[in-house]
N, C-alpha and C positions, 0 to 999 in steps of 0.2 A: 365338745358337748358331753360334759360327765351326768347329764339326768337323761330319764327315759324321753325317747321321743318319736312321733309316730310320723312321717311321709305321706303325705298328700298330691297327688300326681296334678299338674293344673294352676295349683296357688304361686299369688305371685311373686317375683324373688325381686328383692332390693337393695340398693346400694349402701352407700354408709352415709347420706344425707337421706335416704329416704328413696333415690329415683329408680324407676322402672327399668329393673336391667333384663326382664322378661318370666315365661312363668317356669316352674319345675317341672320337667319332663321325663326326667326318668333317673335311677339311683344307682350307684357303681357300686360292688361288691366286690371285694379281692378273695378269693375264695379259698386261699390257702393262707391266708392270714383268719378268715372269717371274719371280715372287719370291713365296715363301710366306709369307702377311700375317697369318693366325690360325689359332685351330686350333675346332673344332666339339665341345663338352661339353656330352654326356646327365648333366640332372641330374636332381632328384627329378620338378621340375613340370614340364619344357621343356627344349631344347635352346637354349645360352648360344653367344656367336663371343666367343673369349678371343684379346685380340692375343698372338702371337709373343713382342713383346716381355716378356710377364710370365709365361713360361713359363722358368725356370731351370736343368732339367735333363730332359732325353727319352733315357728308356732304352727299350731292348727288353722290360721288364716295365711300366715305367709313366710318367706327365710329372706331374714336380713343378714347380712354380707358387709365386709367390711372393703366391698372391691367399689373401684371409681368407674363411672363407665365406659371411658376410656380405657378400659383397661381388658373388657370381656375381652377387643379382637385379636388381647394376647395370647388366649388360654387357647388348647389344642380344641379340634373340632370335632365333633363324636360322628364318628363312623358307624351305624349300624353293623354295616356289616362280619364286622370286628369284635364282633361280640356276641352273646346270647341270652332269651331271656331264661329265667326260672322263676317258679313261685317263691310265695311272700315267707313260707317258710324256712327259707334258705337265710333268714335275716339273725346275727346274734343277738343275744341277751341285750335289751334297751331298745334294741332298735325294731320298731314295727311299721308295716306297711297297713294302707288302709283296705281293707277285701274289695277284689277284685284288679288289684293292679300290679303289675310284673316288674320284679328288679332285672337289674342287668349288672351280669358279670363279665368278668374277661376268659376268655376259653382259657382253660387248664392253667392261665397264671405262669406260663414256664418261664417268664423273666423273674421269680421269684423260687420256683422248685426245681428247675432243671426239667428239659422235654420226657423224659423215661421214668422219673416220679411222679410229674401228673397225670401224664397216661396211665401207669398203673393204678390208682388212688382215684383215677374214672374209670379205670373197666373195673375194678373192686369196689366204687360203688354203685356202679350200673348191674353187678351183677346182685348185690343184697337190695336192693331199690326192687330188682323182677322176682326175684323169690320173694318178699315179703308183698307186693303186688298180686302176685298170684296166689298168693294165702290168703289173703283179702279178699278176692275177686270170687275165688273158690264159695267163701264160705258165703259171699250175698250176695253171689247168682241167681239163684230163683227171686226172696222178694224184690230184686230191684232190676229184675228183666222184665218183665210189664212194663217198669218207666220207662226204660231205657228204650225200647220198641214203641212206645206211644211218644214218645218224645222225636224218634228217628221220620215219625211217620207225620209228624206237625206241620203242615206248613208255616212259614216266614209271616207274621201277622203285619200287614205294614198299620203304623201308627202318624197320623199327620199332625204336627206341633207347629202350633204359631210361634213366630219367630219374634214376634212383639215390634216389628218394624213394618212400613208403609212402603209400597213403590214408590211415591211421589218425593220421596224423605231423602230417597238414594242420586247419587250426582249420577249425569249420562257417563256411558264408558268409562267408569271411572271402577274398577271392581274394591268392593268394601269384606274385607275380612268379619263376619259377624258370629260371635259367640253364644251360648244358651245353653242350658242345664237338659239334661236328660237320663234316662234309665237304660242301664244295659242290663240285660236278663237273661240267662244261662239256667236253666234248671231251674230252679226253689230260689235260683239267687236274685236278689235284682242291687243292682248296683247303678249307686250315682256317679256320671261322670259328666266331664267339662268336654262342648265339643262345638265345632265352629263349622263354618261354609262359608264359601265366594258368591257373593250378589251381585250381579253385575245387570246393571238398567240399561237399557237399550233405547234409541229414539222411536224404534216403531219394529212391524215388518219387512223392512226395506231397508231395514239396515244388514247389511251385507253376513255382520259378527253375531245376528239376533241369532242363529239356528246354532248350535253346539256341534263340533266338530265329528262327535261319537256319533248323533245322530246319522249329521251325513256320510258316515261310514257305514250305519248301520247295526249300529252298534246296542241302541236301546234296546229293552226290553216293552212286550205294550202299555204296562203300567206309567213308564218313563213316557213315552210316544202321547199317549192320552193325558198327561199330565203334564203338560210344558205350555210356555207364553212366550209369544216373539219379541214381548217387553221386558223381559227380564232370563238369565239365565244364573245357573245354581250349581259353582261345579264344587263337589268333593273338593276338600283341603289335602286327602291323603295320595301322594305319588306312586304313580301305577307301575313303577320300577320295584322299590326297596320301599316305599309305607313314608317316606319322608313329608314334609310341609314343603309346597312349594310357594315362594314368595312372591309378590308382584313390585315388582321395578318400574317404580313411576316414568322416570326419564327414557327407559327403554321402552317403555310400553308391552313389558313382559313376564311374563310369569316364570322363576329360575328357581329351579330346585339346589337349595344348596349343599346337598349331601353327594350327587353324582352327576350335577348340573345339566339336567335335563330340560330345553326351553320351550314355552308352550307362550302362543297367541291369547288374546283374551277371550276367544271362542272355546278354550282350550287345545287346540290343533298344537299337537305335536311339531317345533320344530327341529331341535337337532336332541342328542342324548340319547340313553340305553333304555328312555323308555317303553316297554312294546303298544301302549297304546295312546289316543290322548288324555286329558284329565277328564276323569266322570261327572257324566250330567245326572241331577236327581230332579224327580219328580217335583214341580212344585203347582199352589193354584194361587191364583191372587181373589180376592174376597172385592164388592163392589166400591169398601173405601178404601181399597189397599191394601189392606193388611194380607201380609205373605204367610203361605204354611207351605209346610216340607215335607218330607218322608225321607230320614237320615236313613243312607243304605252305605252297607260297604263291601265291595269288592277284591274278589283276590288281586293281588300282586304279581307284576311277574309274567304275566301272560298276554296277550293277544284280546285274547275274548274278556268282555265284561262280564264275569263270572259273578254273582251275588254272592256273598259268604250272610248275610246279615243284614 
């Protein structure tokens, strides 16, 4: 791709007839070339690294591909852990990201520089990064310690968004992946992004799987507690291990995470894998014709406790 071109985290990527080989999830930098080497597709079971090269057109709506779909479960499977993010300025000359979303590069590159070159050439830029930070920081200290203190001191506003779907719409036990547009807001910034949750309809109270696992652990917060239905449950898509998508596997009747295969009931109850809690229940109400609202939250990682980050 020799024209400029901008990355959109979310849009969908396709094959060389046109078919849904899944959406863009995140972008590979090779950091000692400074050169954008692949790109990151969420697909059914996993997230795939598609090189660069076999991507033949990236628009602002989607990236078509010149790959067959048979072919995704060749490419290697991206490991977060393997990696790290950085901001959007880290991207070279043509290539931009859209504000608010993180590339991903490979730590230090030393299959390309040797271990003792890019160490140095990270602790030499880590160390001009905090000097010129701290020159920064020095000189707009005062106007913008007010914000930073009133900002510190904000609470978390929750915001309830209809999900544009009916309980009556949704199949029993059957959990439906549902998408919808939203804003993320950091500072002065507000940012659009693409973000989904598990619906899962229940036959009643008396079904065994209505109460969400985290609950009866104990887990919710009152807002969570006060805001739940024995007809329906609403877990986070995001994996309380590593941030991964966990999948649901029809035939198993399971929810598998395919980054470090952690499996979860459709209550979300933890069954086996490293991860420390179950999958997150969010607040939801249902309206008298059905229609479902939410309050999209998210949670650290990693931990025990359902910690809110957001």
């Amino acid at each position: 791709m020799d024209k400029e071109v901008t990355y959109r985290v979310g849009i969908p990527v396709t094959g060389m007839r046109g078919e849904s080989l899944g959406r863009l999830e995140k972008v590979l930098l090779m950091e000692s070339r400074h050169q954008v080497t692949a790109l990151v597709v969420r697909a059914l079971d996993s997230m795939h690294i598609v090189p660069l090269e076999r991507v033949a057109e990236l628009t602002a709506s989607d990236v078509r591909t010149n790959i067959a779909p048979s072919e995704m479960q060749g490419f290697p499977v991206f490991d977060p852990t393997q990696y790290e993010e950085v901001p959007p300025w880290f991207f070279p000359p043509g290539h931009h990201i859209e504000l608010g979303a993180l590339v991903t590069i490979k730590p230090f590159d030393v299959r390309e520089q040797g271990e003792d070159e890019a160490m140095t050439r990270r602790a030499f830029m880590g160390r001009s990064v905090a000097i010129l930070a701290a020159a920064i920081g020095v000189s707009l200290l005062v106007p913008i310690g007010g914000y930073i203190m009133a900002a510190a001191t904000t609470p978390v506003k929750d915001s309830w968004l209809d999900l544009g779907v009916r309980l009556q719409d949704l199949p029993v036990d059957e959990p439906v992946s549902h998408p919808f547009h939203a804003f993320s807001v950091s500072g002065w910034m507000r940012v659009s992004e693409e973000r989904s949750v598990w619906l899962i309809r229940h036959s009643g109270a008396s079904d065994p799987l209505s109460e969400p696992e985290d609950k009866i652990l104990g887990l919710d917060s009152a807002s969570e507690l006060s805001n739940s239905d024995p007809r329906l449950t609403v877990l986070s898509p995001i994996c309380p291990h590593l941030g991964c998508e966990p999948q649901w596997h029809k035939g198993q009747k399971l929810f598998i995470c395919p980054c470090h295969h952690s499996i979860y009931q459709l209550n979300g109850k933890r069954v086996s894998g490293p991860a420390p809690r179950p999958m997150d229940q969010l607040p939801v109400r249902i309206a008298p014709d059905g229609s479902i609202s939410v309050i999209y939250e998210q949670f650290a990682i990693g931990i025990a406790a359902k910690k809110r980050l957001a």
